[in-house]
N, C-alpha and C positions, 0 to 999 in steps of 0.2 A: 504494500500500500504506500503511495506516494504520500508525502507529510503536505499539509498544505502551509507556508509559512510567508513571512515579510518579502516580496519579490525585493532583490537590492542586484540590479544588474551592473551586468561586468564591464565597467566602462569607465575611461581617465576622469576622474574628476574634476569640477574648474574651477576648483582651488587651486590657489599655488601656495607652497609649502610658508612662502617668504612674503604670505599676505596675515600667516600667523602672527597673534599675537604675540609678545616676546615675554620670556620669562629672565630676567638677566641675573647671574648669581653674582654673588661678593668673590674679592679680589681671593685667588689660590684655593677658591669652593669646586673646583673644576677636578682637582687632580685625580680624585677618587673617579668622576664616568671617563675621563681620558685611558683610566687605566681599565674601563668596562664595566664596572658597576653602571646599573638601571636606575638607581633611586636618588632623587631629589630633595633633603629634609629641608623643612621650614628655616631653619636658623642658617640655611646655607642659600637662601634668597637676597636679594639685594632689594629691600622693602622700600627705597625711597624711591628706586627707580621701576620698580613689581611688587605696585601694593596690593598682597595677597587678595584683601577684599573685592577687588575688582577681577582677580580671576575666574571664570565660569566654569564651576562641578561640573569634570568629566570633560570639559573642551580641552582641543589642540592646542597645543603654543609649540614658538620654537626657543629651544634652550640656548643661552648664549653666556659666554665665559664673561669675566668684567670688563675683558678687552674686545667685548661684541666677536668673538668669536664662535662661530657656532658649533654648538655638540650633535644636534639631532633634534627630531620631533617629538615631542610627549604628550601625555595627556597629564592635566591638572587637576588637582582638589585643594584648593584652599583649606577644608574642614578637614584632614588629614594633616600626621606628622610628616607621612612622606607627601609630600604636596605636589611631586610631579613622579610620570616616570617613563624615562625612554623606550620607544618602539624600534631602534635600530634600525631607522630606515628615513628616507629623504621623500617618500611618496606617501600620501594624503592615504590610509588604510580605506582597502574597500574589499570585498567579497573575495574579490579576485587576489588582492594580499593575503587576508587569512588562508584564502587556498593555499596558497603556495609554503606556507609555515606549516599547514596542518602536512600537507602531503610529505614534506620535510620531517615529520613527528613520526608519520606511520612508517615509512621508510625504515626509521631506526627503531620503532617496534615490531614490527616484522620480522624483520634481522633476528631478533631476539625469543619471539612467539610464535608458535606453532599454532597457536588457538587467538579469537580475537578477544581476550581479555586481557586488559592491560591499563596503566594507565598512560593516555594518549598525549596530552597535553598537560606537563608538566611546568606550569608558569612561567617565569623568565628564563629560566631552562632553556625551552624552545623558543626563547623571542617573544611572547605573549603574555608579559607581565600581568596579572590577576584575572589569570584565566587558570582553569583545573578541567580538563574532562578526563570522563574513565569509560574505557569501551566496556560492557556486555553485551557481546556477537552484536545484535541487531537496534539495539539500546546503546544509547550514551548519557552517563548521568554528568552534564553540564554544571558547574560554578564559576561563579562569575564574585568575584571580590573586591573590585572596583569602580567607581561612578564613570573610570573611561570606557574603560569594557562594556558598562551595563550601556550605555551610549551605542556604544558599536552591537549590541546584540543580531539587531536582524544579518549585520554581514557575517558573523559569528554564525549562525543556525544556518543560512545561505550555504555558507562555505560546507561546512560539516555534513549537510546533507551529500552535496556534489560532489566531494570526495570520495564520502565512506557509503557504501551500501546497506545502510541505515534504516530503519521506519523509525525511530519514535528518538524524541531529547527530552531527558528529567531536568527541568532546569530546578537545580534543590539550593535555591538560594538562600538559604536563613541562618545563615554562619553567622559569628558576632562580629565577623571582619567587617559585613556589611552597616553595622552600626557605626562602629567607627569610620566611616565612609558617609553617613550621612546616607543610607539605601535602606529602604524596604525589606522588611526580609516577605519572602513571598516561594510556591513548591509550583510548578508549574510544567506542565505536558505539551510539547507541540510534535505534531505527526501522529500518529496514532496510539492506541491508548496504550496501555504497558499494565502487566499486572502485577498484583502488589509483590511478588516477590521473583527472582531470575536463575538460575544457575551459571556456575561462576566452573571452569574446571580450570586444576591445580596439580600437574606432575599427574596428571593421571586419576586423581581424586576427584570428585564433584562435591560441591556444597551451593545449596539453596541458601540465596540472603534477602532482604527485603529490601528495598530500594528506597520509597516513600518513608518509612519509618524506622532505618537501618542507623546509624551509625556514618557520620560523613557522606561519604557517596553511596556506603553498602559495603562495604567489603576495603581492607587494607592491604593495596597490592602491595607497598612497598616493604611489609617483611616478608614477602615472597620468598627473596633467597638466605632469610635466617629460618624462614620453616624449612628450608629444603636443609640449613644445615644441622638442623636439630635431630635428626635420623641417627647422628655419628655417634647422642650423647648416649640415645636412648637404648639401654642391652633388653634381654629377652626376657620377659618377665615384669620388666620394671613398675614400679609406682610412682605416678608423675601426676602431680599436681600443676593445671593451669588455671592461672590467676589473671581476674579482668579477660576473661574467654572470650565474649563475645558471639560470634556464633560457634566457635569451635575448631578454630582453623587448626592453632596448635596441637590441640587436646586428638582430633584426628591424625593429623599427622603421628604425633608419636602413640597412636592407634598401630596405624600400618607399620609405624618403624619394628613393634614386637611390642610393645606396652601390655602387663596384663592388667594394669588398672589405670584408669584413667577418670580423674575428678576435674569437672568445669568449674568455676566459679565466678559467678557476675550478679550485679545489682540487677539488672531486668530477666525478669521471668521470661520474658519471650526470648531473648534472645539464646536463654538457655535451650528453650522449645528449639530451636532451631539447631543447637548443636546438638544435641539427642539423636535429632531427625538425619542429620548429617553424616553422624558415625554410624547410625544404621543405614543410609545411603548407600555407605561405605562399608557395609560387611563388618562393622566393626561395633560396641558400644562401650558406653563412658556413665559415671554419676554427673550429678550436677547437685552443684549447693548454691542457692539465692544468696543477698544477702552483700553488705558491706564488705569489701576486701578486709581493712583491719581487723575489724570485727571477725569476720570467718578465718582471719588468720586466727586469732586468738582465740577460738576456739576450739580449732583444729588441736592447738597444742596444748590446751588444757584437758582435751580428749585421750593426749598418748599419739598421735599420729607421726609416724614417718611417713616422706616419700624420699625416691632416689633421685627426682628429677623436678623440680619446679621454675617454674616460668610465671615471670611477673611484667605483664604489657601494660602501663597502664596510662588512661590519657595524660597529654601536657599536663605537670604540675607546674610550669614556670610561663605561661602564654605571653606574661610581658617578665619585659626585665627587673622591675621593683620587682617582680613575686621570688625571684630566684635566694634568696637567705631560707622564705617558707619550703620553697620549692624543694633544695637540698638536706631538708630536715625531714622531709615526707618521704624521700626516694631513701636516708638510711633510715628512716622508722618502719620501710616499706620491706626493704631488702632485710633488714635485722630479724624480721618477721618470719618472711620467707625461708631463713639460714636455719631458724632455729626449728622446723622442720626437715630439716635435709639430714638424711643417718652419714653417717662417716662414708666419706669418700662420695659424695652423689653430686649433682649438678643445680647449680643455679644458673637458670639463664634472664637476664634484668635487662630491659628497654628502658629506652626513653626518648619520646619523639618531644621532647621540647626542643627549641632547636638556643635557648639563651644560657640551657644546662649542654656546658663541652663533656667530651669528655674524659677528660682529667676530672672534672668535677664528678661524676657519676662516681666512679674511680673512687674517687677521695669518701664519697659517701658509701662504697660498698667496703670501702675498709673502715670506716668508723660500726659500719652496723657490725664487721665479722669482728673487731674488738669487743664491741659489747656484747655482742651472743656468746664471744669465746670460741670463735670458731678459725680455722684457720683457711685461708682463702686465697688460690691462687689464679689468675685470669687465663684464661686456654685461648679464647679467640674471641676477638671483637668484629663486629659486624653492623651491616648500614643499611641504606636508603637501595632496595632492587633497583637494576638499569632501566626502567621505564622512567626512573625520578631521578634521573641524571643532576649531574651538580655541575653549574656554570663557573668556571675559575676564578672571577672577579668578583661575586659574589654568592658569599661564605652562609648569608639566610639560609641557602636554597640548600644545605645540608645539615641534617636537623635531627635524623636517626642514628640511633646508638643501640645495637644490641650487645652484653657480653657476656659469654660465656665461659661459667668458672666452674673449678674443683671446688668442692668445698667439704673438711675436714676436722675435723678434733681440732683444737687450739693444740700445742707442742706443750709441753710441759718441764 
């Protein structure tokens, strides 16, 4: 079924680049996008000569260094810290631009996937700074994270259909990002209808997620290749506790690795319903415990519980930079938790997709937790963001996952 959408045909614009308004930064505010960073903060404006107030949410401007030198074309938000942000390009964005970046995207997810699940468009990554889409096969669930982008949408949905052999776009705009942005948050369908939940396959596995009412897009491509590496921890038999489950990804996985026990645990009932359903999808089954992480730690260990294997995903604790002091007291109250079910010699494996905790910082907090538990802890192998969420050199945001995988043992006496 063909989507019925915004017609934005393919044709030169009659704008010209250099009828843009001018955004002009203060004197040596340049060297960071010289060197390729995207982002434009407020404090690095030249406000007497681009006073912010007069910028229009979401319009064009052309950025220019203090000596009217020009960087490139961006789009603006005064009501933003980052107030501007480059598109890497000298032409007026239309339908036929986002083609060309999207077909660029698939290109290097193809390469990489055999199936079309993935995520497609990874923000400034691919040149499309607050943009996010994640393919399932016939389904794209679309975010949109800025007042330029939300501007640009019909070229956006335009492009995306013409490329990809697509029927339907989730556009699930209700992030907090869009707050701060000064956007609507709002869930919306264009193409044909989509039902509430899709299959997602993984190394050969299937799992059902929900889409409308899921978790981000639905599903978390990017620890793709720390599930795949989590097979190596797991021996035959093993009892492995996953923490902050969600629908089950992990908890599956080291299902088929040879798991003979397998515990989910997450605050939503349904999404536990989903992982249940999942590991019998999958030939396989798992318990599940409801219920606050801490809390279900801490009861777990007041119960006598070992496992050999625990895995702790849990959302950003540090979303902005002031949270990071609370952030790294939560991740070792988090980790000290997890340790102190782990029997001698078993695995802990600890995320953290906050992208303002490094990490060295993780690091530092999973050795204050294995001190206070008493345990003794050594790190096996660190791991990141899957290649669908590539990371741009110039800019260090766009790497933000940390998974690490440790021994963890008897304190030394």
């Amino acid at each position: 079924m063909r989507a019925t959408i915004t017609e934005v045909p393919y044709m030169t614009t009659t704008v010209n680049a250099s009828e843009l308004p001018a955004l002009r930064l203060r004197r040596n505010e340049d060297r960071r996008l010289q060197a390729g960073h995207l982002w434009v903060f407020s404090n690095e404006v030249d406000i007497e000569q681009t006073p912010l107030g007069k910028l229009d949410p979401g319009g064009l401007v052309r950025v220019l260094a203090h000596n009217d030198r020009a960087l490139g074309i961006a789009y603006a938000n005064p009501r933003s810290l980052i107030t501007a942000r480059l598109l890497e390009t000298w032409t007026i964005p239309d339908a036929a631009w986002f083609a060309a970046r999207i077909h660029r995207a698939l290109a290097s997810r193809e390469r990489l996937h055999a199936a079309p699940y993935y995520r497609l468009v990874y923000g400034e990554a691919d040149g499309l700074p607050g943009l996010v889409v994640d393919r399932f096969g016939a389904i794209c669930v679309v975010q949109i994270g800025t007042a330029g982008m939300e501007r640009l949408r019909p070229q956006i949905e335009r492009a995306l259909f013409d490329v990809l052999p697509i029927e339907s776009l989730l556009l699930k705009n209700d992030g907090a990002a869009r707050e701060l942005e000064g956007l609507p948050s709002y869930v919306e369908v264009v193409g044909a209808p989509i039902p509430d939940s899709v299959v997602v396959v993984e190394d050969g596995l299937e799992f059902r997620v929900p889409l409308r009412d899921g978790q981000k897009t639905g599903w978390f491509f990017d620890q793709a290749a720390n599930r795949r590496a989590l097979a190596r921890y797991v021996r035959p038999g093993s009892r492995v506790l996953d923490v902050f489950s969600y629908v089950g990804a992990w908890g599956v996985r080291a299902a088929r690795a040879g798991a003979g026990e397998v515990l989910c645990v997450d605050a939503s009932a349904a999404a536990l319903e989903f992982a249940a359903a999942n590991a019998a999808r999958n030939g396989h089954a798992l318990g599940t415990r409801k219920g606050d992480a801490f809390d279900v730690l801490a009861a777990l260990a007041a119960e006598g519980e070992k496992f050999d294997v625990v895995i702790v995903d849990p959302p950003a604790f540090a979303k902005r930079k002031k949270d990071l002091p609370k952030a790294q007291a939560a991740y070792k109250r988090l980790n000290q938790a997890a340790m102190q079910l782990i029997g001698d010699d078993g695995i802990l494996v600890s995320c953290s997709c906050s992208h303002h905790l490094a990490t060295d910082q993780l690091q530092d907090a999973l050795g204050k937790g294995a001190r206070t538990a008493h345990k003794h802890l050594q790190i096996l192998e660190a791991g990141g963001q899957a290649q669908d969420h590539p990371v741009h050199p110039a800019i260090p945001e766009t790497r933000y996952l940390k998974a690490l995988f440790c021994r963890v043992g008897a304190a030394m006496k």
